[in-house]
N, C-alpha and C positions, 0 to 999 in steps of 0.2 A: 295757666301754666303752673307746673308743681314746681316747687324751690327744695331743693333738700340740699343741706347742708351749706356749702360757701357756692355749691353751679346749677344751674338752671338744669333741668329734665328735659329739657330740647324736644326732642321725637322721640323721648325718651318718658317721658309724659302718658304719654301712649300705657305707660304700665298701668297705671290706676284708672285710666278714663278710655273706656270702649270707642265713645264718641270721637275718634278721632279725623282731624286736619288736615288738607295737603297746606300747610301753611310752616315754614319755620321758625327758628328761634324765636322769640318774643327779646329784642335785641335791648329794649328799656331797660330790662331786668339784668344784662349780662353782667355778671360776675365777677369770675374765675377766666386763668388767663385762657382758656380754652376757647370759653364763649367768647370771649372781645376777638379771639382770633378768628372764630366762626364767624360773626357780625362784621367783620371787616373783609373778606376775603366772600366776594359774591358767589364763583365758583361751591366754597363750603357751606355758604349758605343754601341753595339750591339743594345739594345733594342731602340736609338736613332736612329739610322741606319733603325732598324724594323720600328715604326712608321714612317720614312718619305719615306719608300716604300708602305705602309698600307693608308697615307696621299695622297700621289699621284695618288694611284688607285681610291681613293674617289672623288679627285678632279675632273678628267676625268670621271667620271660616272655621275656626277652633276652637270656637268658647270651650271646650271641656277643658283641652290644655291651658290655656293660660297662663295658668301659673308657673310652668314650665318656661315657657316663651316671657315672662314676668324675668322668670329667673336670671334666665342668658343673656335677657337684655341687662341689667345689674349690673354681670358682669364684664359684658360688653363696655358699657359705660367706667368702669374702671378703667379698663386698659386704654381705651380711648382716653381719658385724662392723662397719663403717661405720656401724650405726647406734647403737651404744654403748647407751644407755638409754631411747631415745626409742621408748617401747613403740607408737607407732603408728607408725612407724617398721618395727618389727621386723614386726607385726600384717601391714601390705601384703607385706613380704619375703617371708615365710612365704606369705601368703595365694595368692601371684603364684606363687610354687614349687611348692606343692601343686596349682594351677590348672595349671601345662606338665607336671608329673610324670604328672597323673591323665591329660591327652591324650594323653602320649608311651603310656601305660599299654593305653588304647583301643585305639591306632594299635596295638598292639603286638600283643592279642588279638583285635580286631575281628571280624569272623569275612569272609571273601574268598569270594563266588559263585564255584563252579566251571560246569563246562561242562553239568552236570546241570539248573542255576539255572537258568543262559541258556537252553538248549532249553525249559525251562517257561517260561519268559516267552516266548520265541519261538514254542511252540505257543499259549499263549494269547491270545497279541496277536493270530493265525491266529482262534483260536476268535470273538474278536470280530468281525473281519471276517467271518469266513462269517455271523454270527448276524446281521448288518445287514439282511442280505437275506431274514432270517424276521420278524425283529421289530425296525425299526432304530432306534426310540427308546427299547427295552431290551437292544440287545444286549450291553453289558459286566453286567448282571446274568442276561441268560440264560446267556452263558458261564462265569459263575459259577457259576451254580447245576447247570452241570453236573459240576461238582469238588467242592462242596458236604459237608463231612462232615457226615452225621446221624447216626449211630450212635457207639455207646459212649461217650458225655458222661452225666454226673453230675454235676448241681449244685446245690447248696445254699446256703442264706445265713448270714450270722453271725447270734447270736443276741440280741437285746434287750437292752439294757443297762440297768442295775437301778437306774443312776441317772437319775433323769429330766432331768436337767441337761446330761450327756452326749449329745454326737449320735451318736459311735461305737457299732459293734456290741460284740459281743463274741467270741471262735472259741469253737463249738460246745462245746457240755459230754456233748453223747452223741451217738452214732455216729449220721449222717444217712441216712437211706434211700438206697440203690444203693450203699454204699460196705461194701468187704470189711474183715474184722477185721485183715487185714494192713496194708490201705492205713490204716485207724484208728488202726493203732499206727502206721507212720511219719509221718500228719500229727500225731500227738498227740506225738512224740518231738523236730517240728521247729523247736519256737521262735516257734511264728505266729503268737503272740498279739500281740506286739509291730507285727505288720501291721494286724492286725483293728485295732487304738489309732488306727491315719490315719484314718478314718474307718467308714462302709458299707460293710462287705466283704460278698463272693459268693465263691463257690468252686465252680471246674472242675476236675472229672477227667479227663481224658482223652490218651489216648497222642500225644504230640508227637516220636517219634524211632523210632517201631516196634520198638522192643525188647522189643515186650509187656506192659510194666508202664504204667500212666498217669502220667503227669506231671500236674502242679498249677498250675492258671491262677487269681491272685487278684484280682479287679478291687473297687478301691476308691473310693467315689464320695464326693470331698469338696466339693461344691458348688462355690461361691466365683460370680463373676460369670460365668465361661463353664459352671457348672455341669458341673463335669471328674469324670469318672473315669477311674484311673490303673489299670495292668493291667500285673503280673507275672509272670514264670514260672517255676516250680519244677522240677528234672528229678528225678527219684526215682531215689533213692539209696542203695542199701542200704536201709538199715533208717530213713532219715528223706528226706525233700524238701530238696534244696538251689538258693539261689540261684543266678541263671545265673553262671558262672563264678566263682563266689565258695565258696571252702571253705566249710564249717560252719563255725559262731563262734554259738553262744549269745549273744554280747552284740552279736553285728554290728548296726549299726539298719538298719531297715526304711525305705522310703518310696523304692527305687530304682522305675524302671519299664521297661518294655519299649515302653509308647504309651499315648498318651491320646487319649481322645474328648472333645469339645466337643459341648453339647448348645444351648448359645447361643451364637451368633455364629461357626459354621461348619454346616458338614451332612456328618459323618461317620461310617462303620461299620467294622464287622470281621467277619471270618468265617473259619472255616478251611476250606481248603482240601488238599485231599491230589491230588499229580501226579507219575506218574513217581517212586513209591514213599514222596514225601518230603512232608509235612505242613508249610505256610505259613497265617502271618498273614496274610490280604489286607486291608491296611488303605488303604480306599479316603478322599481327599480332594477332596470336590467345591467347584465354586466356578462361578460365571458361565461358559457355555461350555464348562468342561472338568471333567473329571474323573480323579485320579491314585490309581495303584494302586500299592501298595507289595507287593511279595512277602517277608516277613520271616519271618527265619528265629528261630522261636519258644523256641531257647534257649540265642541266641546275642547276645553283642552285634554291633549290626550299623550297618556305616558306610558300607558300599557296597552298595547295595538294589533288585534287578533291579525295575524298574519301568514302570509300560504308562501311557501316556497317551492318554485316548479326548477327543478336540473335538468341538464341535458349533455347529450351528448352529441360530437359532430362527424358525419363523414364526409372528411376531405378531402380534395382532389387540385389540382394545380391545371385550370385549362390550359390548352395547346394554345388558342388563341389570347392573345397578347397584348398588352398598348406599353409603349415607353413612354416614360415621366415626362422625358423633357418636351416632347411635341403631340402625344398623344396618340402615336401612328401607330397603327395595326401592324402586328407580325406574330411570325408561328415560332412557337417553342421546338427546339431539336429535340426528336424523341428520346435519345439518353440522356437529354438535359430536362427535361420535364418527369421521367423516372426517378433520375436522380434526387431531384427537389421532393416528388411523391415520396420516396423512402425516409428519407431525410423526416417528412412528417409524420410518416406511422411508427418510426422507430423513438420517436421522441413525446408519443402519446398526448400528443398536440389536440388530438380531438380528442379525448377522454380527460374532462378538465378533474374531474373527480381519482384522478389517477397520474398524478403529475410524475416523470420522467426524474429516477434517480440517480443522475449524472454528476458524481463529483470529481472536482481538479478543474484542470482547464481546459475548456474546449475542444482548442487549436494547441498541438505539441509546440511548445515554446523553446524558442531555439537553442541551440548549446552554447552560442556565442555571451550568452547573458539571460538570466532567473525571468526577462521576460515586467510584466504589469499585466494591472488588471484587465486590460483589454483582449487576454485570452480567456477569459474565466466571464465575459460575459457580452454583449453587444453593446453595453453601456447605455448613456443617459438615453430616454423615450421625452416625448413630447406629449406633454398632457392632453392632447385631445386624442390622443391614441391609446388605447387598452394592450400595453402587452400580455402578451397569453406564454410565451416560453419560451428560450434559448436552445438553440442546438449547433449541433457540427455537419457540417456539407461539406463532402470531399468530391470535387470536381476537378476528374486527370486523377490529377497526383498534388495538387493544393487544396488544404483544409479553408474552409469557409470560415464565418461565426455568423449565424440565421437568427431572426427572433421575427415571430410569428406575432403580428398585430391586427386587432381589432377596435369595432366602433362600438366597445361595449355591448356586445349581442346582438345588435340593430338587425335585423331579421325583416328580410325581403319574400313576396309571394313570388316573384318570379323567380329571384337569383339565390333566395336563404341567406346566409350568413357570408358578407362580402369582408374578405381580410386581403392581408399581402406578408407576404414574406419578403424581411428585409434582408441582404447578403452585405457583409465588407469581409475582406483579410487583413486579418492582425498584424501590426506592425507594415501594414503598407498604406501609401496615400493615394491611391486607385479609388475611385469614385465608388461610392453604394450602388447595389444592383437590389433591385426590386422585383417580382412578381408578383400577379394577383392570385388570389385564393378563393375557392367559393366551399360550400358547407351547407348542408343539409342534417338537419338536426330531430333527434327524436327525444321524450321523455323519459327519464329514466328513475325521478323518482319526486313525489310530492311528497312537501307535510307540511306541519299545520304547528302554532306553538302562539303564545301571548308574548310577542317583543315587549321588552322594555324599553326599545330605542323611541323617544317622545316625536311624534310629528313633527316638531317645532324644529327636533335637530336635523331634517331632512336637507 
């Protein structure tokens, strides 16, 4: 432990000695009213412990800088004394420092698309346009499907957990069907139980680097309101599976990710894919009109993300045939009332998402009796598992509507295409919401291709 001056170098130590600890304060030595308040407050301690593991990894990742990251820590350590004993105080200090160390930390490993990336995205982005012109309301899935890995995957699930109170699984207690007595010894040597604890785990085997051994994909489905599962990757290692760029550590915790899926209130997949010898994540994100492709590099952290964008556009139509909300039942649309709703859409460019409708004021004429609220000026709050797509006006007879055109996020059907509904109320009346359904047939209308800097992690 270095001592300078009247307070201990904490994780702060870390300046002069590469060799760094997850261990904190050296509490013997505490000093200065700081450190007694650190040593006394376990919370602070911890977190001291954290940064000078978080510290050490950055150090090793940047020997050139150092002295740099020497610096900031310095002065970090200043302002951090300023708070004397005021433990929330210290709590943000710390909290704030660990938060810019762990990005400088990213930045640092990240992993940087070469010129191998780019040509896979660039023949891809190719493969979809040619495919428009076979199939052009699937062609970012037929292109896919011709990269497609099927072969050598093996996957299993966790196994039941014995308490019934628990929702998590548990990792396997015997060796799962497809899985070799080698690869049983390195998952059973790696510590994964601590994963299986996040919740419903699954497990994949399958080679992600072509080195001919398979690496370990664990997807864990912890429910919650978007009903998320998170998805890790392991690269095989010797004689055990380790985290992406993370040494071994038995006690390391569990719950990093690689990407998540949203099964409510988005419409997303994954797939792998193999091109030009190298094995990607294509984690696709669809939404109203577009759909974005991530090419991720499946055992890396990744911050810069060659990625394809396919647009589109929709022709829509208001079928004749029918079903109401409240029981389901079949009925036919009035043909001036099914026109009607049709105009209502084309005029409000409802299908052309790249060319949104510029409609300002209100809606609905707001009456003379009084200025009215915002309830003419727009159909109001949505319900997150719903995609609003756009507002309009619907004049049926001789009363103005307020319409807002919803979707499941682009979800795209072979038989039906693009399933929406058109929502209807009138303003300043308490008459019940009227609904119809909407269907959508969609074509490409333009790809491209670019290096996101949106990190996988933040998916």
């Amino acid at each position: 432990m270095y001592i300078k001056g009247r307070y201990i170098v904490s994780a702060c130590a870390l300046l002069f000695f590469q060799q760094a600890q997850a261990s904190g304060m050296d509490c013997t030595k505490a000093v200065s009213v700081v450190e007694t308040t650190i040593c006394a407050n376990k919370p602070l301690y911890e977190l001291d412990a954290q940064m000078a593991s978080i510290y050490g990894r950055l150090i090793r990742a940047i020997a050139p800088g150092q002295a740099g990251i020497k610096t900031a820590q310095r002065e970090w350590l200043k302002t951090r004394e300023a708070c004397g004993e005021d433990v929330d105080c210290l709590n943000r200090s710390y909290s704030h420092r660990i938060e810019g160390l762990h990005a400088q930390w990213i930045d640092a490993v990240a992993y940087q698309p070469d010129d191998t990336d780019k040509q896979v995205m660039q023949d891809l982005q190719q493969r979809i346009r040619a495919a428009t012109k076979v199939k052009p309301e699937f062609a970012l899935e037929r292109a896919l499907g011709s990269l497609t890995i099927s072969k050598g995957q093996t996957s299993f699930d966790g196994d039941p957990n014995d308490d019934p109170s628990e929702d998590h699984t548990l990792f396997p207690k015997t060796i799962p069907k497809g899985v070799t007595q080698d690869e049983w010894k390195a998952l059973t040597a790696s510590g994964l139980e601590a994963d299986a604890e996040q919740g419903r785990a699954s497990y994949t085997l399958v080679d992600l680097d072509g080195d001919g051994q398979r690496d370990l994909l664990i997807a864990t489905y912890t429910g919650g309101t978007g009903l998320f599962t998170f998805y890790e990757t392991f690269r095989r290692d010797g004689e055990r599976f380790t985290r992406r760029l993370t040494p071994y550590d038995p006690e390391s915790g569990a719950g990093s990710s690689l990407f998540s899926v949203s099964e409510r209130g988005a419409e997303q997949w994954a797939s792998w894919i193999k091109s030009h010898g190298r094995t990607y994540l294509a984690f696709r994100d669809g939404s109203y009109g577009v759909d974005e492709l991530y090419l991720i590099n499946p055992l890396k952290i990744n911050r810069q993300i060659p990625t394809i964008t396919v647009r589109y556009d929709y022709q829509l139509t208001v079928p004749r045939n029918q079903n109401r909300e409240n029981d389901n039942t079949a009925y036919k649309l009035q043909p001036g009332l099914q026109k009607t709703l049709s105009q209502a859409l084309t005029k409000s460019n409802a299908g052309k998402p790249q060319q949104p409708s510029e409609h300002k004021g209100p809606l609905c004429p707001i009456p003379a009796s009084g200025e009215g609220d915002d309830t003419y000026y727009s159909y109001g709050a949505g319900y997150y598992v719903d995609e609003p797509v756009t507002d309009m006006p619907v004049i049926i007879g001789k009363e103005c509507y307020i319409a807002r055109l919803i979707n499941w996020y682009g979800r795209y059907g072979d038989k039906d295409g693009l399933y929406a509904k058109l929502m209807l109320r009138k303003p300043g009346s308490t008459d019940p919401e009227q609904s119809y359904s909407v269907k959508g047939r969609r074509h490409v209308t333009q790809v491209s291709s670019e290096i996101s800097t949106r990190g996988a992690e933040l998916f």
